[in-house]
DSSP file (Angstrom, degrees, kcal/mol; ACC not computed):
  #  RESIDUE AA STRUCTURE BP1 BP2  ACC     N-H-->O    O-->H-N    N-H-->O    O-->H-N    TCO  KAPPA ALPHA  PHI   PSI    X-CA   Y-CA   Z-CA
    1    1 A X     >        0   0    0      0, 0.0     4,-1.7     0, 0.0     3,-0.3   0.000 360.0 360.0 360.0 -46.5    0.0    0.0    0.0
    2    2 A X  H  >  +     0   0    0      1,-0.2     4,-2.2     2,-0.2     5,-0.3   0.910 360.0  56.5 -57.2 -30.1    3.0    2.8    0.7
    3    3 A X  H  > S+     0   0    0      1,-0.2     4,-2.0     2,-0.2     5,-0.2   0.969 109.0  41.8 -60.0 -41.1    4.4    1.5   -2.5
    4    4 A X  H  4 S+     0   0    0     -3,-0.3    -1,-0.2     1,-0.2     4,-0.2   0.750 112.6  50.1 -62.6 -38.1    1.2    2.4   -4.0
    5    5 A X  H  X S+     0   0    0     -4,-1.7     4,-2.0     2,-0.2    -1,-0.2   0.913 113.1  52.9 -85.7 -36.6    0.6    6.0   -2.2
    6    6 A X  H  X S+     0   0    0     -4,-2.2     4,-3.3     2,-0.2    -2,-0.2   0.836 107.0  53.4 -54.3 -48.1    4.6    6.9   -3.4
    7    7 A X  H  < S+     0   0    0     -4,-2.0     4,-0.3    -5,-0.3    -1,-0.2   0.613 109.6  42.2 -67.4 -19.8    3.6    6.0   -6.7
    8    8 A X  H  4 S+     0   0    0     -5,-0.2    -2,-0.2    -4,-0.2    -1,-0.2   0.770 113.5  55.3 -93.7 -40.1    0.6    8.3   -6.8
    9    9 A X  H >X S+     0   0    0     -4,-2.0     3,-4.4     1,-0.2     4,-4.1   0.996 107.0  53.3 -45.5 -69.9    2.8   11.0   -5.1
   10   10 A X  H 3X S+     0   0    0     -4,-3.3     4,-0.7     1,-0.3    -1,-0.2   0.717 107.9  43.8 -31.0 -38.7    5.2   10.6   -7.9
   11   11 A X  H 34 S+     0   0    0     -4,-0.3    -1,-0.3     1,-0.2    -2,-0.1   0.181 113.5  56.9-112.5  26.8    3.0   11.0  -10.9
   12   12 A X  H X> S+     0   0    0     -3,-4.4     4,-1.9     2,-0.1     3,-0.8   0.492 107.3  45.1-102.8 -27.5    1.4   14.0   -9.1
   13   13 A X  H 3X S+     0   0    0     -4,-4.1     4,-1.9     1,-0.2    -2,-0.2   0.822 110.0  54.4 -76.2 -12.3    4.4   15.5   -8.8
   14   14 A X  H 3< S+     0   0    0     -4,-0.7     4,-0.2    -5,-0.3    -1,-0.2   0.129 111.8  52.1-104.5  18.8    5.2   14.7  -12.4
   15   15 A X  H <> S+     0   0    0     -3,-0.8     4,-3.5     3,-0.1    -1,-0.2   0.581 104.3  44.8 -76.7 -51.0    2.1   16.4  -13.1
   16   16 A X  H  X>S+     0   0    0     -4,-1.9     4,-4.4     2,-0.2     5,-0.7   0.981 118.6  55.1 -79.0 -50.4    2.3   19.4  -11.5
   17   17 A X  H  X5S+     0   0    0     -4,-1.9     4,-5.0    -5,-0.3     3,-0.2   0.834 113.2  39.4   1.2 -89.1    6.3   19.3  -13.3
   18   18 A X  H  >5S+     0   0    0     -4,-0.2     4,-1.4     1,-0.2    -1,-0.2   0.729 119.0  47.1 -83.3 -17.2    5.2   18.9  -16.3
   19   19 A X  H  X5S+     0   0    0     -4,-3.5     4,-3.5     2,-0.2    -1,-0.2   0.951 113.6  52.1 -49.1 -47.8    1.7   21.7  -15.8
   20   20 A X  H  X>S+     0   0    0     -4,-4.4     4,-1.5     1,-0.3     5,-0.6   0.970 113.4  43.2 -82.0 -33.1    4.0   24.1  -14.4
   21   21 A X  H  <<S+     0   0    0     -4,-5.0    -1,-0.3    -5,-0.7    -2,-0.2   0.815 109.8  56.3 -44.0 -40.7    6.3   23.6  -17.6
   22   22 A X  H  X5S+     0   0    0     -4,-1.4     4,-1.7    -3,-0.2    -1,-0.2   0.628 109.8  41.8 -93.8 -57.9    3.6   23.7  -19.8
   23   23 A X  H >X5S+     0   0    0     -4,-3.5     3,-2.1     1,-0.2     4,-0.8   0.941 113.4  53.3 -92.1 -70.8    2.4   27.3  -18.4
   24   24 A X  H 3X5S+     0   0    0     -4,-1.5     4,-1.4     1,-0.3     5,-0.3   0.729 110.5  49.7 -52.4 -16.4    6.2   28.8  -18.4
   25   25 A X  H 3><S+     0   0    0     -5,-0.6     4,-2.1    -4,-0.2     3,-0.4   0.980 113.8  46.1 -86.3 -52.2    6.3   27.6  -22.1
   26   26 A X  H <X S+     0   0    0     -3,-2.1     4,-2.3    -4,-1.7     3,-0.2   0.992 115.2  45.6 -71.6 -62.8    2.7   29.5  -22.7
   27   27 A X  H  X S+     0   0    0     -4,-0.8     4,-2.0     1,-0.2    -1,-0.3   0.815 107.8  52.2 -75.0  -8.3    3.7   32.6  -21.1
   28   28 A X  H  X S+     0   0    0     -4,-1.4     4,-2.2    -3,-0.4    -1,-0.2   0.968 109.3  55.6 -64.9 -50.8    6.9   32.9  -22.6
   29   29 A X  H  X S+     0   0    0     -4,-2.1     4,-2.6     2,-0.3    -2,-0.2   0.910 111.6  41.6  -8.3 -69.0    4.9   32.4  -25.8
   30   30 A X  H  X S+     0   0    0     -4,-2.3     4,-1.1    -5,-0.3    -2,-0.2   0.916 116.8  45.9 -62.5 -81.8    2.8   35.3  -24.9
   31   31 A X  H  X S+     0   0    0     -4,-2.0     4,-1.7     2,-0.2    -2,-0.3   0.593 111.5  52.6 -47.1 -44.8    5.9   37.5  -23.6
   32   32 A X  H >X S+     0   0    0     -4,-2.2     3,-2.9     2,-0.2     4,-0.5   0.941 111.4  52.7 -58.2 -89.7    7.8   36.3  -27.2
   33   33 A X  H 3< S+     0   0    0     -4,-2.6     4,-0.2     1,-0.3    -2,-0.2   0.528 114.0  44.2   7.3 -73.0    3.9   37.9  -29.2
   34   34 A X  H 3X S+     0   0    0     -4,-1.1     4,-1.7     2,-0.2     3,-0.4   0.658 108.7  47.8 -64.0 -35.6    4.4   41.0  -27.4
   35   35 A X  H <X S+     0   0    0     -3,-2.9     4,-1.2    -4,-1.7     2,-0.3   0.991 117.3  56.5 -43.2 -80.5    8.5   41.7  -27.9
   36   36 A X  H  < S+     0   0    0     -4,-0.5    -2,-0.2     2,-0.2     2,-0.2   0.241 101.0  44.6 -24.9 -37.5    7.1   40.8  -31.3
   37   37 A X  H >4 S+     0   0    0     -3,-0.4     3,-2.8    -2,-0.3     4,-0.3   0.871 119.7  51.7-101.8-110.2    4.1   43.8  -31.7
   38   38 A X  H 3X>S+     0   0    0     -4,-1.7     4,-4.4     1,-0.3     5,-0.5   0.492 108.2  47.6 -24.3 -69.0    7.2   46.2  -30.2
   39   39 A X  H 3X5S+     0   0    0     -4,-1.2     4,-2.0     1,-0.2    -1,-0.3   0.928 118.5  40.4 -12.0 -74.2    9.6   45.1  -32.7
   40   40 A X  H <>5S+     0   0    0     -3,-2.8     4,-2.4    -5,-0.3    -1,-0.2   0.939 121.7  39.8 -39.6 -56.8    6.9   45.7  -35.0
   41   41 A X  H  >5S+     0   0    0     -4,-0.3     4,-1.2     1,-0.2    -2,-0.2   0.961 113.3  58.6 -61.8 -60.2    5.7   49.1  -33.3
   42   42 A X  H  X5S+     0   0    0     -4,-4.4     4,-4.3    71,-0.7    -1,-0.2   0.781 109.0  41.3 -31.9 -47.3    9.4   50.0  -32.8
   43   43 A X  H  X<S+     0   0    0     -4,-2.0     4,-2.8    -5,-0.5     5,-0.3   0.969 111.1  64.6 -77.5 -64.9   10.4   49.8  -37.0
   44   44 A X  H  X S+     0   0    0     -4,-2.4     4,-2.2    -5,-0.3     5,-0.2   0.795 107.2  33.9  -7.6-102.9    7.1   51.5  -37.4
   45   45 A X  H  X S+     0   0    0     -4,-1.2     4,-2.7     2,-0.3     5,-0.5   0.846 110.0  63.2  -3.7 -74.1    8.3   54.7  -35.6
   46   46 A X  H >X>S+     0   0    0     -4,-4.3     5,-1.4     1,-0.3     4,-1.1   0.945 109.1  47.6 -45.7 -58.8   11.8   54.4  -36.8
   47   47 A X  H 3<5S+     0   0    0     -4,-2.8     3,-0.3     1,-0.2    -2,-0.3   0.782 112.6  41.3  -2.9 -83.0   10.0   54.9  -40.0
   48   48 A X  H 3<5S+     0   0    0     -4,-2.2    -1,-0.2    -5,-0.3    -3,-0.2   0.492 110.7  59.0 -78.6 -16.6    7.6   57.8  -39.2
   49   49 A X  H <<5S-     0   0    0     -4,-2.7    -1,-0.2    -3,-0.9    -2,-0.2   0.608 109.0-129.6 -73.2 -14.4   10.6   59.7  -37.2
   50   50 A X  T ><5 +     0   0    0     -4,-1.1     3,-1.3    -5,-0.5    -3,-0.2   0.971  48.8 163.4  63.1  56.1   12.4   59.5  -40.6
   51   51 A X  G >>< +     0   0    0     -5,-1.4     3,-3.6     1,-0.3     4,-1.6   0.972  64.9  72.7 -71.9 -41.5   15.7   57.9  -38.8
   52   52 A X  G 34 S+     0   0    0      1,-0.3    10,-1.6     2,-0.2    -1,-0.3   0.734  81.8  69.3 -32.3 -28.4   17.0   56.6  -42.2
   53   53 A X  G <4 S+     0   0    0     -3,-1.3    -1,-0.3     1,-0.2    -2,-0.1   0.715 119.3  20.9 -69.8 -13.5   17.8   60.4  -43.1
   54   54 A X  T <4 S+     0   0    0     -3,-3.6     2,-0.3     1,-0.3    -2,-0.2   0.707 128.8  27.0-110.8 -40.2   20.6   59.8  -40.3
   55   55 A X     <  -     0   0    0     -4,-1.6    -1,-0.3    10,-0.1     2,-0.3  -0.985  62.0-135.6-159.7 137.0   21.2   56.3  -40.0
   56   56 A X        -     0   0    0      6,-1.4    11,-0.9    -2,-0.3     2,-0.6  -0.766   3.9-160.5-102.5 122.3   21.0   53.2  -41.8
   57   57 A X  B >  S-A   60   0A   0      3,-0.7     3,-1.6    -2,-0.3     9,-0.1  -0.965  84.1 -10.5-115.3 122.3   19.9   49.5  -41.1
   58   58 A X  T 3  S-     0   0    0     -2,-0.6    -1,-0.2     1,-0.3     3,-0.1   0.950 130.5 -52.4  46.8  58.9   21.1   46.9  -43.1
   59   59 A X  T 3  S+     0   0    0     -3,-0.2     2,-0.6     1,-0.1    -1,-0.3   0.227 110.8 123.1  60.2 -12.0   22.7   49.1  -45.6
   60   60 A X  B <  S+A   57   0A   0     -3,-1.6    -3,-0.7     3,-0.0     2,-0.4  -0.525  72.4   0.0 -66.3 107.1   19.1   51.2  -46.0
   61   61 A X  S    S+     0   0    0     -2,-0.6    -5,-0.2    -5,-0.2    -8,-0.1  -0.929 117.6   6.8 120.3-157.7   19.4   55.1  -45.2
   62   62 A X    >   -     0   0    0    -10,-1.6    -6,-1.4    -2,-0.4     3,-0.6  -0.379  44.5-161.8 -70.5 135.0   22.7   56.8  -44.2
   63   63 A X  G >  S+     0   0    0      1,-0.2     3,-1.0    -8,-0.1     2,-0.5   0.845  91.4  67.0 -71.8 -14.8   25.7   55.1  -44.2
   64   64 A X  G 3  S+     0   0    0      1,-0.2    -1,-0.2    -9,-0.1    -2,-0.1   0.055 106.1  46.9 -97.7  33.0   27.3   57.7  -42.0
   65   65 A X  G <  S-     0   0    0     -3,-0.6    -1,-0.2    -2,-0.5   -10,-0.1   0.022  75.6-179.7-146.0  16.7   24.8   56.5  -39.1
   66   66 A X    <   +     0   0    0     -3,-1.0    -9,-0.2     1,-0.2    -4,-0.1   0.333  14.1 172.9 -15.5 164.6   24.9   52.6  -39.0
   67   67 A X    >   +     0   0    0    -11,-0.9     3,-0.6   -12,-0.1     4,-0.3   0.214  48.9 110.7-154.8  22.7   22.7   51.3  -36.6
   68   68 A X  T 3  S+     0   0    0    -12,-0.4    55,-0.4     1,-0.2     3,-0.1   0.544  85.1  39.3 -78.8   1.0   23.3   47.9  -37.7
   69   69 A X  T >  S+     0   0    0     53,-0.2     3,-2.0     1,-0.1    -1,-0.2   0.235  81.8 117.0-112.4  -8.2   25.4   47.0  -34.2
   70   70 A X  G X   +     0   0    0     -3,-0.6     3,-4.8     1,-0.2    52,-0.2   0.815  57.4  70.9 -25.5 -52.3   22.7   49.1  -32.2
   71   71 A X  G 3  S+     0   0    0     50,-4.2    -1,-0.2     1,-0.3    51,-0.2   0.678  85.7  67.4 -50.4 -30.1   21.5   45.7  -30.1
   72   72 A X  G <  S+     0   0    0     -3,-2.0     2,-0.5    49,-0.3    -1,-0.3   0.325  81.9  81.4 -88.2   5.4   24.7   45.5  -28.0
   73   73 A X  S <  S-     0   0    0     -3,-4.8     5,-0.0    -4,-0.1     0, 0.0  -0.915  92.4-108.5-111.1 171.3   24.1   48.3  -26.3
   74   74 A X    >>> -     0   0    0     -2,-0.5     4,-2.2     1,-0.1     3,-0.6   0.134  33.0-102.5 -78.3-177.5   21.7   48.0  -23.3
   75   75 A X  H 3>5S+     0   0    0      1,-0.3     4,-3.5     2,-0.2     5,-0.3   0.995 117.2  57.1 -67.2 -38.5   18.2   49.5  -23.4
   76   76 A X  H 3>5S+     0   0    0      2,-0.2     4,-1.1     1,-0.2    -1,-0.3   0.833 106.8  52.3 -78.9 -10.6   19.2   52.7  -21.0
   77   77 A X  H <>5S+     0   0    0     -3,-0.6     4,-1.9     2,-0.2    -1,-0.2   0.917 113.1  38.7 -64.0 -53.0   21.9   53.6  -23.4
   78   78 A X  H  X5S+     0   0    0     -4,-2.2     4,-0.6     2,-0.3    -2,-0.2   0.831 115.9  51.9 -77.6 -26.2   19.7   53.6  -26.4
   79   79 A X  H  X<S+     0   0    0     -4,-3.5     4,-2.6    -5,-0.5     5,-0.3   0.895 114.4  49.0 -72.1 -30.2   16.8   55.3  -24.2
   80   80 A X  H  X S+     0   0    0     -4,-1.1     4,-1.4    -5,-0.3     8,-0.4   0.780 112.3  47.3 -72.3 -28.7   20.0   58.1  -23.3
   81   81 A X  H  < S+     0   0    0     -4,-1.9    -1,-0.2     1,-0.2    -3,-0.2   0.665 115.8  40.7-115.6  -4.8   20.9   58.5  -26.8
   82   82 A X  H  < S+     0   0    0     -4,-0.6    21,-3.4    -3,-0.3    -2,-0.2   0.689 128.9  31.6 -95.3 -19.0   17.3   59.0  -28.0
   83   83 A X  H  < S+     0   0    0     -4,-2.6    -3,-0.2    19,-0.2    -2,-0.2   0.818 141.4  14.4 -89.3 -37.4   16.2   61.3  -24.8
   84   84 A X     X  +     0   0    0     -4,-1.4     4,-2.7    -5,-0.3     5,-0.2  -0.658  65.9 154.1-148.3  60.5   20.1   63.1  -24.3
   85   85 A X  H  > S+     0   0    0     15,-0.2     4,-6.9    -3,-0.2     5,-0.2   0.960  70.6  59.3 -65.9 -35.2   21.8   62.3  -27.0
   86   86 A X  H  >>S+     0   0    0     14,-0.2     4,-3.7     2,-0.2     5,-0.8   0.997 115.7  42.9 -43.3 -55.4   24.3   65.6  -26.5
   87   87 A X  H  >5S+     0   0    0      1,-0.2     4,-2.3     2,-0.2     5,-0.2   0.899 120.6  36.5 -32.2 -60.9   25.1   63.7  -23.0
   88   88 A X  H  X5S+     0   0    0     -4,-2.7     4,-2.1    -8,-0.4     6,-0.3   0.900 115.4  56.3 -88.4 -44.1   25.4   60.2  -24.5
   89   89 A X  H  <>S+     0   0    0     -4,-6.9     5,-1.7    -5,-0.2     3,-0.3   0.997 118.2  41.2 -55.3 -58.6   27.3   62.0  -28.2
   90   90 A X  H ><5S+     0   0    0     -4,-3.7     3,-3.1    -5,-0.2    -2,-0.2   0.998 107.9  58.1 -60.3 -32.5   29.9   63.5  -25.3
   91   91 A X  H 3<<S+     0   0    0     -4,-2.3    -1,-0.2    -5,-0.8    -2,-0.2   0.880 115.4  36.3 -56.1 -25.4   30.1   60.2  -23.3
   92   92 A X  T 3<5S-     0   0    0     -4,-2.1    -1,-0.4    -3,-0.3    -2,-0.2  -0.042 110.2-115.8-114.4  42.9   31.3   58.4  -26.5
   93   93 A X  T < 5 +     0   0    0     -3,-3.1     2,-0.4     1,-0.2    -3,-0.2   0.693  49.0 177.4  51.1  10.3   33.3   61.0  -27.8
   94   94 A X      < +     0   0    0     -5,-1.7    -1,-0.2    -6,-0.3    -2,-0.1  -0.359  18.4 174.7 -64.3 116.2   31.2   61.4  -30.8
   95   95 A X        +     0   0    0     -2,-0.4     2,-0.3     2,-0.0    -1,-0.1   0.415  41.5 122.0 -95.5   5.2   32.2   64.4  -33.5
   96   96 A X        -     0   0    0      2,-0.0     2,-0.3    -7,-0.0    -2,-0.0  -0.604  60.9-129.6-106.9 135.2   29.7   63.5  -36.1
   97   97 A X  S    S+     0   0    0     -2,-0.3     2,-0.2     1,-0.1     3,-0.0  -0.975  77.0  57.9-130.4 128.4   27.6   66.7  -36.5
   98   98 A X  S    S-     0   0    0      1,-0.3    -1,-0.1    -2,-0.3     3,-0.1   0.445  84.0-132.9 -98.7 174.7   24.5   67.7  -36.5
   99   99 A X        -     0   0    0     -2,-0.2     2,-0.5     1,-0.1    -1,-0.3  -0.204  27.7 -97.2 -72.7 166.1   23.9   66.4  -33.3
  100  100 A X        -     0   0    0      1,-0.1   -15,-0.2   -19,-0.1   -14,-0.2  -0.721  38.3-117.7 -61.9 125.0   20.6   64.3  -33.0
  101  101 A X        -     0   0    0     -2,-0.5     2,-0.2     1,-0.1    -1,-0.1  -0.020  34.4 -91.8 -76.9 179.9   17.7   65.9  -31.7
  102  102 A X        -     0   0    0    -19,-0.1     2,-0.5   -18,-0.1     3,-0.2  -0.572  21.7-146.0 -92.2 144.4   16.1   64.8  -28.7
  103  103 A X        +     0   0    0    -21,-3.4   -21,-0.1    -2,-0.2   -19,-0.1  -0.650  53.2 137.2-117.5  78.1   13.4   62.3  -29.3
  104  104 A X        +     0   0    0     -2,-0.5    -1,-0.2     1,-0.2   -21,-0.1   0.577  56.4  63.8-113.2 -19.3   11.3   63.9  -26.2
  105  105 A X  S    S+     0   0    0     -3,-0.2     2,-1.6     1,-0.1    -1,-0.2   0.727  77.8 113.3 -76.7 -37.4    7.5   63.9  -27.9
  106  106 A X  S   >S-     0   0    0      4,-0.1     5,-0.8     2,-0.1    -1,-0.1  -0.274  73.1-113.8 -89.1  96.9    7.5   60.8  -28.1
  107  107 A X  T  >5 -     0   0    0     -2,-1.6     4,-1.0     3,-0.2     5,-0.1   0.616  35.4-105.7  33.2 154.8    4.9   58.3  -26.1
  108  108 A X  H  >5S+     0   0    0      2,-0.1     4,-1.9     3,-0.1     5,-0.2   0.739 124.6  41.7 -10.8 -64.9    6.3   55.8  -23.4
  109  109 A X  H  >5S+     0   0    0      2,-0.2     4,-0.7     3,-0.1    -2,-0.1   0.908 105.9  60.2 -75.7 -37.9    5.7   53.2  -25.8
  110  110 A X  H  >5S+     0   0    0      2,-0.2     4,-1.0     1,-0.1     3,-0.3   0.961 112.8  40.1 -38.6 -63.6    6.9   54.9  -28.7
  111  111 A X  H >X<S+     0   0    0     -4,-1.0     4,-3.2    -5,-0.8     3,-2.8   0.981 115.2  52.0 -49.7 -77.5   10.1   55.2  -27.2
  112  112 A X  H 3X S+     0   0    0     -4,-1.9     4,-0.8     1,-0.2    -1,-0.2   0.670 117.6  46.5 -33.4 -16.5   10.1   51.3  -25.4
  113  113 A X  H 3X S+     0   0    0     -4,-0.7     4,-1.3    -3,-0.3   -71,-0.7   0.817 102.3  49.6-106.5 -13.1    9.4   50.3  -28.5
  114  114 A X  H <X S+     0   0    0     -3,-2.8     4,-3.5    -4,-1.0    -2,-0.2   0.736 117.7  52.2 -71.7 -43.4   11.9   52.1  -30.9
  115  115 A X  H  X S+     0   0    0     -4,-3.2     4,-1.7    -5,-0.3    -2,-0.2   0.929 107.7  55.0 -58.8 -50.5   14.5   50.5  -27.9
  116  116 A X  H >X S+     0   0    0     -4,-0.8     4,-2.1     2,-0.3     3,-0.5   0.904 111.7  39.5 -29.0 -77.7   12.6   47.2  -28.8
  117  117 A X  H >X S+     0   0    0     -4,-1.3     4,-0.6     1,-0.3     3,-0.6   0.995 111.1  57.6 -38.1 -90.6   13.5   47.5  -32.5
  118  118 A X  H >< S+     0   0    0     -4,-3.5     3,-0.7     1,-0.3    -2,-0.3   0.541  95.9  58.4 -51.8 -20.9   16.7   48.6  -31.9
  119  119 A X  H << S+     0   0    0     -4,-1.7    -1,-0.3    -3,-0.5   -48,-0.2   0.925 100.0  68.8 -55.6 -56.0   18.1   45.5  -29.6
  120  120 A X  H << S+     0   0    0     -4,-2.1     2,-1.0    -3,-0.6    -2,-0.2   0.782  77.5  85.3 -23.8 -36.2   17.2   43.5  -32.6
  121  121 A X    <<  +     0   0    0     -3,-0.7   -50,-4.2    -4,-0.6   -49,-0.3  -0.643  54.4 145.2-101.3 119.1   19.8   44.9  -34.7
  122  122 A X        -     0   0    0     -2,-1.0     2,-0.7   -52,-0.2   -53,-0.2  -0.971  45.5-129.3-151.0 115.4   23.2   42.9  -34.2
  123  123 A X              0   0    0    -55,-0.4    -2,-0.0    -2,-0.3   -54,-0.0  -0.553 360.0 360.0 -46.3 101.3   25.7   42.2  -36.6
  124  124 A X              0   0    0     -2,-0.7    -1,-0.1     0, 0.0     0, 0.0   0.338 360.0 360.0 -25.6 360.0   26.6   38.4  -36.6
């Protein structure tokens, strides 16, 4: 009979295992969707700000602006260099003139999502 109640333990715990796997797999899912929509919303934006007059992805726009290595820097850099770029242009030593205006209109999300976009882009 213990053998029996161990054995029932067992495949309830290799229930709840394999449930609680089950839902981290579905809400990553969801959390993947939604990166997914920013991404989207993010390129969007880049778009409608006209960044291409400055800078270039994947050889489209200015060359003298790459943004194809953008992704490697962390998200408060790339939020600093769209909110304070003069700060973030001295903080790298940057000469390339003119300076980028301040992107200061735009939404909460606009912005998180531009950031969004921009961690995508990483050179191999």
């Amino acid at each position: 009979m213990a053998s029996l109640c161990q054995m029932f333990q067992q495949e309830d715990h290799v229930r709840h295992t394999v449930c609680g796997l089950m839902m981290l797999m579905l809400m990553s899912a969801g959390v993947a969707t939604q990166d997914q929509a920013a991404i989207a919303r993010g390129a969007k934006v880049y778009a409608a700000q006209k960044c291409s007059m400055c800078h270039s992805v994947a050889g489209k726009g200015n060359p003298k602006g790459p943004l194809d290595n953008a992704g490697r820097l962390s998200e408060e850099d790339l939020r600093q260099w769209m909110i304070s770029p003069r700060v973030m242009a001295e903080k790298a030593k940057s000469t390339r003139k003119p300076l980028m205006p301040e992107y200061t209109k735009l939404s909460k999300e606009e912005l998180e999502a531009v950031i969004a976009y921009l961690r995508t882009l990483t050179k191999p």
